[in-house]
C-alpha positions as CSV (number, residue, x, y, z in Angstrom):
1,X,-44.2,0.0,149.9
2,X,-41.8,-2.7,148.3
3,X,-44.3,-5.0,148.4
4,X,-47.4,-2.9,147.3
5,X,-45.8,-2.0,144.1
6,X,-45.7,-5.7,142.4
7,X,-49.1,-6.8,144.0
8,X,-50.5,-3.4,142.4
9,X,-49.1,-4.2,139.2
10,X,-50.2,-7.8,138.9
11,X,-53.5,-7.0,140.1
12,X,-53.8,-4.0,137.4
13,X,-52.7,-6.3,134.8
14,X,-55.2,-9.2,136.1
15,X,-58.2,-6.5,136.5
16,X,-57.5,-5.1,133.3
17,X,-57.4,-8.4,131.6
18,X,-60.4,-9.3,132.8
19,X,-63.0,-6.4,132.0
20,X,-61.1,-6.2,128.4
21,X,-62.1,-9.9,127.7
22,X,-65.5,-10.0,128.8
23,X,-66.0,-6.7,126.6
24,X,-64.4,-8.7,123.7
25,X,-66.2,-11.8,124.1
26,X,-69.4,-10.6,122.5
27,X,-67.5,-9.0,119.8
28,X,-66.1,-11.6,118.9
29,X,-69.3,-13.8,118.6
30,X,-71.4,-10.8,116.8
31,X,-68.1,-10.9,113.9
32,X,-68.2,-15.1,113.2
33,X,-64.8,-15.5,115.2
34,X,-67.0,-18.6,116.4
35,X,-64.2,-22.2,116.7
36,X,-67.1,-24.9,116.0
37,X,-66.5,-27.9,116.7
38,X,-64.9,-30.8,114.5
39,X,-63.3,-34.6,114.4
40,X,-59.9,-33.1,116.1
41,X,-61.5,-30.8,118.4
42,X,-61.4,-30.8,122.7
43,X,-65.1,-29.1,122.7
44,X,-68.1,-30.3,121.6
45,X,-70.2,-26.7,120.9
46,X,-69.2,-23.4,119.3
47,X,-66.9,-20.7,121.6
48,X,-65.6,-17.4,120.2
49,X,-61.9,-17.2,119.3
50,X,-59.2,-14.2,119.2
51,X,-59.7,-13.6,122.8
52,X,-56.1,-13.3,123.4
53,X,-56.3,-9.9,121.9
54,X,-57.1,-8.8,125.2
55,X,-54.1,-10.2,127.5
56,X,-51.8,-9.4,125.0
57,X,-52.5,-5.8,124.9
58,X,-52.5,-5.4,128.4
59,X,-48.8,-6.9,128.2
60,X,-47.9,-5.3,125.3
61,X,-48.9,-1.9,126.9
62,X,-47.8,-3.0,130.2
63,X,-44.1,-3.5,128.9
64,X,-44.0,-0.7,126.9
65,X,-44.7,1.6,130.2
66,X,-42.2,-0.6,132.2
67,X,-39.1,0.5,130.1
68,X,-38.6,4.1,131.3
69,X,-39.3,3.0,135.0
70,X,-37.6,0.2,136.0
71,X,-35.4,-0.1,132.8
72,X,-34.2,-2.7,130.1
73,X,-36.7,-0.8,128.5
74,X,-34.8,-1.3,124.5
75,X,-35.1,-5.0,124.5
76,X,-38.1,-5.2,126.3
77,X,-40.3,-2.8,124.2
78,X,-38.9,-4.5,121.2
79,X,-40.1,-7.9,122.2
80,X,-43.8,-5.9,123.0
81,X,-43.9,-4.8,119.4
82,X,-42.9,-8.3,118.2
83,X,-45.6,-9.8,120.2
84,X,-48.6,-7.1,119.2
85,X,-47.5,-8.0,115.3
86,X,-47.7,-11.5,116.0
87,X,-51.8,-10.9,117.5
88,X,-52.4,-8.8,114.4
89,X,-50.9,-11.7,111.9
90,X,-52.9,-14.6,114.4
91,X,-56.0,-12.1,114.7
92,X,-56.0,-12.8,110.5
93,X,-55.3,-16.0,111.1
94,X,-57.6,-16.9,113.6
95,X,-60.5,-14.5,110.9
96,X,-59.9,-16.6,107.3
97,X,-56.5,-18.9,108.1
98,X,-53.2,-18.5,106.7
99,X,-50.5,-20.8,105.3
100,X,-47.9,-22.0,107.3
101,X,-45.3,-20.1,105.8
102,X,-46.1,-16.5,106.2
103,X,-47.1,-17.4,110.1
104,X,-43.1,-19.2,110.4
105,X,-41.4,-15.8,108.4
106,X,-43.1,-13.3,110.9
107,X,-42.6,-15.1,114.0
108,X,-38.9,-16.0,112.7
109,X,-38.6,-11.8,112.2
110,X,-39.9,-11.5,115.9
111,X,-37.4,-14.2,116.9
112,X,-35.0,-12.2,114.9
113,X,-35.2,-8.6,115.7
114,X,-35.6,-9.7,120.2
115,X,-32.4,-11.5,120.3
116,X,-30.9,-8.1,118.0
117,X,-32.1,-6.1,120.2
118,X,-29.5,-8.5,123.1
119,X,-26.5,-6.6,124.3
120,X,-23.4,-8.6,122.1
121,X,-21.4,-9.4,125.5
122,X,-24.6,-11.4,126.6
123,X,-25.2,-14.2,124.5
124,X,-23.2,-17.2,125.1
125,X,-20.6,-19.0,122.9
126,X,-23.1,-21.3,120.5
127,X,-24.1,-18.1,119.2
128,X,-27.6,-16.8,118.6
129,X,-29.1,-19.3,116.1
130,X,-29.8,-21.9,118.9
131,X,-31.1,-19.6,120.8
132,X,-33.9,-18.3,118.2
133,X,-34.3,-21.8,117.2
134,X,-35.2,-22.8,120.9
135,X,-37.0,-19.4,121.1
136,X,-39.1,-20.1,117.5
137,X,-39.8,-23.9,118.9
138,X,-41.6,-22.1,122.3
139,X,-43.3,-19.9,120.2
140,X,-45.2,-22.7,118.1
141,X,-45.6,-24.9,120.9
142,X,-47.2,-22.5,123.1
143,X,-49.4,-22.5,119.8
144,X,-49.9,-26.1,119.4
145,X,-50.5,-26.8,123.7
146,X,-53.7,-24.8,123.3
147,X,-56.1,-26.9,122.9
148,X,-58.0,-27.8,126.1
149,X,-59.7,-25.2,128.4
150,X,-57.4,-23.1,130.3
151,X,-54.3,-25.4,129.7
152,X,-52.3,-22.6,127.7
153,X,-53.4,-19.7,129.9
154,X,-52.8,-21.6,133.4
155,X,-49.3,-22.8,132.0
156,X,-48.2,-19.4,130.6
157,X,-49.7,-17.9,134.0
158,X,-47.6,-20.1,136.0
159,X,-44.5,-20.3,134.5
160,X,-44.6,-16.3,134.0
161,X,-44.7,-15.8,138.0
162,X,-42.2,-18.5,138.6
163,X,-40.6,-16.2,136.2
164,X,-40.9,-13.3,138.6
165,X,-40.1,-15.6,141.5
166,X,-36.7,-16.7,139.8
167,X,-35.7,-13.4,138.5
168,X,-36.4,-12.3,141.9
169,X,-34.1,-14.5,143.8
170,X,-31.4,-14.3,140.6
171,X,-30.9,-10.6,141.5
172,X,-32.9,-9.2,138.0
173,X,-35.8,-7.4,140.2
174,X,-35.9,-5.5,136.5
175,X,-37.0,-8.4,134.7
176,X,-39.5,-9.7,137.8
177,X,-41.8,-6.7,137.1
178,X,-41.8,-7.8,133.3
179,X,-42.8,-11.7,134.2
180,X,-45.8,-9.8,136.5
181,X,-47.5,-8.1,134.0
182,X,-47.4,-11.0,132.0
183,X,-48.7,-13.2,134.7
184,X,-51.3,-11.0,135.8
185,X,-52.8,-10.4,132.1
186,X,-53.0,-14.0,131.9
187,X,-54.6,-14.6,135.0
188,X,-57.2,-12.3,134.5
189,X,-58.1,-14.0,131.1
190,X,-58.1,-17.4,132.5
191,X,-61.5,-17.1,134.4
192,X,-63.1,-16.7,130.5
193,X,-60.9,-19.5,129.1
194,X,-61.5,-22.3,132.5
195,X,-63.9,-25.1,131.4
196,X,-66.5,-24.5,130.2
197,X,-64.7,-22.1,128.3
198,X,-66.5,-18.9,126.8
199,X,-63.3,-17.8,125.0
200,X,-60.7,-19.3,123.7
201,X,-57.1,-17.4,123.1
202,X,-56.9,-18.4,119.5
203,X,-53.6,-17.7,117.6
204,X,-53.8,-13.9,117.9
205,X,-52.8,-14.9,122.2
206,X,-51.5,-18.4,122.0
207,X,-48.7,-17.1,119.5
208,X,-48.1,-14.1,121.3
209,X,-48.1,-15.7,124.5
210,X,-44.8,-18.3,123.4
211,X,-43.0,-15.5,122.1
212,X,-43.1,-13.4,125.7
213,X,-43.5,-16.3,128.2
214,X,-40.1,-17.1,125.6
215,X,-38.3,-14.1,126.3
216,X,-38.4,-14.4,129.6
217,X,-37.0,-17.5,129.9
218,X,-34.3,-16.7,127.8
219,X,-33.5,-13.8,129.5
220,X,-33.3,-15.6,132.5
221,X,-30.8,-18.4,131.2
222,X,-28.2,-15.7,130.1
223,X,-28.9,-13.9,133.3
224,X,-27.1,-16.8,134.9
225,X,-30.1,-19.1,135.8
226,X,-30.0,-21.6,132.6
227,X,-31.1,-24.7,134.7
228,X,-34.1,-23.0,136.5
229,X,-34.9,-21.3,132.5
230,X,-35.2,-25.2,131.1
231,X,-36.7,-26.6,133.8
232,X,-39.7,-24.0,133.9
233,X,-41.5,-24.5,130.8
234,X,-40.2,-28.0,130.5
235,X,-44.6,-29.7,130.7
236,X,-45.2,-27.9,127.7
237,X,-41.9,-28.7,125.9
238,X,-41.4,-32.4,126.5
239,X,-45.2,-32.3,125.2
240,X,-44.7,-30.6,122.3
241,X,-41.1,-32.4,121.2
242,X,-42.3,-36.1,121.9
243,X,-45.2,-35.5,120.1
244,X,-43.4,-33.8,117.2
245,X,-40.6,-36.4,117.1
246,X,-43.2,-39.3,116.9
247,X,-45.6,-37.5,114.3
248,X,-42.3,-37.2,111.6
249,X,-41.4,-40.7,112.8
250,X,-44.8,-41.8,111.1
251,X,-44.6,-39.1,108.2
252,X,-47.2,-37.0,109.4
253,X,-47.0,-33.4,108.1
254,X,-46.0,-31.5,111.6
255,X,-48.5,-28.4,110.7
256,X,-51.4,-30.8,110.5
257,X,-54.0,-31.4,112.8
258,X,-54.5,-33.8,115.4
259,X,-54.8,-35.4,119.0
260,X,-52.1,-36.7,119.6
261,X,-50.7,-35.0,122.5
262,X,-50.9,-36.5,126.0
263,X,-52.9,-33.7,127.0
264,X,-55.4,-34.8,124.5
265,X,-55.1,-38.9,124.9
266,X,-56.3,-37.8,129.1
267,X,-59.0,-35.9,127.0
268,X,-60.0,-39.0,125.3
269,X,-59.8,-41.0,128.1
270,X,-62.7,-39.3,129.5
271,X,-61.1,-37.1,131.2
272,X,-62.3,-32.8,131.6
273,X,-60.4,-30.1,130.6
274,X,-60.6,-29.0,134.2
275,X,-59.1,-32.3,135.4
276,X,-56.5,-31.7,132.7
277,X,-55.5,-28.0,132.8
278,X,-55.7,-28.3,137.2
279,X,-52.8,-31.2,137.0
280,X,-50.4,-29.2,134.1
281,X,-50.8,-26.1,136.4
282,X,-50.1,-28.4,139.8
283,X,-47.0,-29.8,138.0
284,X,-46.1,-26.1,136.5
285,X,-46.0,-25.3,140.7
286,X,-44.1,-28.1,141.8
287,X,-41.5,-27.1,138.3
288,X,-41.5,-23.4,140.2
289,X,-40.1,-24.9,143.6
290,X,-37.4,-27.3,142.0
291,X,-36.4,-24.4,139.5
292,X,-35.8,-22.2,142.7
293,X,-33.8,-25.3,144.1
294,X,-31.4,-25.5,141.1
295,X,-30.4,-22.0,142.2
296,X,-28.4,-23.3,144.7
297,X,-25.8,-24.7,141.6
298,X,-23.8,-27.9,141.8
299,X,-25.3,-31.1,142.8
300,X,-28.8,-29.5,143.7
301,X,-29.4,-27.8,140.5
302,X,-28.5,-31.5,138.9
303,X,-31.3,-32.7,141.0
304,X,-33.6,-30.5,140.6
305,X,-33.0,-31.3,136.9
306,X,-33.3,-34.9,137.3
307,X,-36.1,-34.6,139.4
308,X,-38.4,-32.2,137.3
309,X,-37.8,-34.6,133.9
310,X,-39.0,-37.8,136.2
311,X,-41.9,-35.8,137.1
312,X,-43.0,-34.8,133.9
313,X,-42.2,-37.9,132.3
314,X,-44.6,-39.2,134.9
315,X,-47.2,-37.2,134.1
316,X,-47.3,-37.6,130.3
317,X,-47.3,-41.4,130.5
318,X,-50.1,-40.5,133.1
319,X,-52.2,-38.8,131.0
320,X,-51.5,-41.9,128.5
321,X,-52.4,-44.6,130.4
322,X,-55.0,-42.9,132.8
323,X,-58.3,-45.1,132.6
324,X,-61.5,-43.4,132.4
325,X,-63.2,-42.0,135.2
């Protein structure tokens, strides 16, 4: 019966997921939330956006019923209604556009009222403004990392179980069930989103998505398990940052448009989304296994550190250099 419980709740999650997207897919397309196609786009012909809506209310509704059965439910129900405001602002968004500074002022009031919502005795010494900084940074590049065919979903997927996984062998069985639902709502969005996709998450799931895939992690790291918390998301991050840090090198405006990401160079390179997406979510795995390693503290969590920035590293200069096919 242990073990029934979780599977059931993934796949209800997953199933869910799945049946909401396709119902929203049409919806979608019959409304204009249409992404054509343009000089910094990944695809080359019109897909619906906004499909998020659908994995994030399965999570959103999903957490909420969590709370009074296996508990945390305070925090966790706050960070639901964070993320469900954050799909409505990226649902307008994603419908006419908005300025950058209304989409940072919400999210930062998201950021805000989760860590709020943290018992006082559990956040560490450098206080909570570097931990809603770090927290703010996943949401928006969660954001920016979607832009290929199933890359965000199969990384938010992945690092969501190895969530459960971790939280699991950290003693926070609580928080496990949490990082499930999530996984399993994304999962079952991801057959829509693979390449070619017929939906993409747009902001109202991409946004929502960093700020819960977010919460978990840092839940994790003051839970005790800090090393395994950095080294989990850490494809997405040293994406994000390097990309970042040489775009303001240049002068570039950060909000802006553009390809820049080593995601996106592979893409030029000839390479498919598929190819893509399959290798972020293989090195997402391989991140999983040395995060459980650094459990082990000492020496082994400072090579499973080591180890999981080599590998990365790796793979972005890969996705640099990689000829064509």
């Amino acid at each position: 019966m242990t073990a029934v419980l979780p599977i059931a709740l993934l796949a209800g999650c997953l199933g869910l997921s799945w049946l909401a997207t396709g119902r929203l897919i049409p919806w979608l397309g019959a409304r204009g939330m249409v992404d054509r196609p343009n000089a910094r786009s990944s695809h080359d012909r019109p897909v619906p956006r906004g499909g998020g809506l659908a994995p994030v209310a399965v999570t959103v509704l999903a957490w909420l019923a969590l709370g009074p059965i296996v508990g945390a439910a305070g925090a966790f129900a706050v960070v639901a209604l964070g993320a469900a405001a954050l799909a409505a602002l990226g649902w307008i968004d994603d419908r006419r556009g908005l300025a950058p500074a209304p989409r940072l002022v919400v999210q930062a009031a998201a950021v805000v009222t989760g860590l709020l919502a943290l018992p006082t005795e559990t956040v560490p010494w450098f206080g909570p403004v570097a931990l809603g900084l770090a927290w703010l940074w996943h949401v928006n590049l969660t954001n920016f990392m979607d832009g290929a065919d199933g890359l965000a979903a199969g990384h938010t997927a992945t690092v969501a179980l190895g969530a459960a996984f971790i939280a699991t062998m950290s003693g926070r069985p609580d928080l496990a069930w949490y990082a499930l639902a999530l996984g399993g709502a994304v999962l079952g969005f991801l057959p829509w989103n693979w390449s070619p996709a017929r939906v993409f998450l747009g902001d109202a799931g991409s946004v929502p998505f960093g700020l819960l895939a977010g919460w978990l992690l840092l839940d994790l790291a003051l839970s005790g398990a800090i090393v395994a918390a950095l080294i989990l998301p850490l494809a997405f991050v040293a994406d994000a940052t390097t990309t970042l840090a040489w775009r303001l090198a240049r002068g570039e405006r950060p909000w802006r448009a553009h390809r820049d990401h080593a995601y996106q160079a592979a893409s030029r390179n000839g390479r498919s989304h598929a190819w893509v997406a399959t290798r972020v979510i293989a090195l997402d795995a391989v991140l999983v296994g040395l995060a459980a390693l650094s459990l082990a503290g000492g020496v082994a969590a400072w090579v499973a550190l080591g180890v999981a920035l080599v590998s990365v590293a790796g793979t972005l200069w890969y996705f640099h250099r990689a000829p064509p096919p």
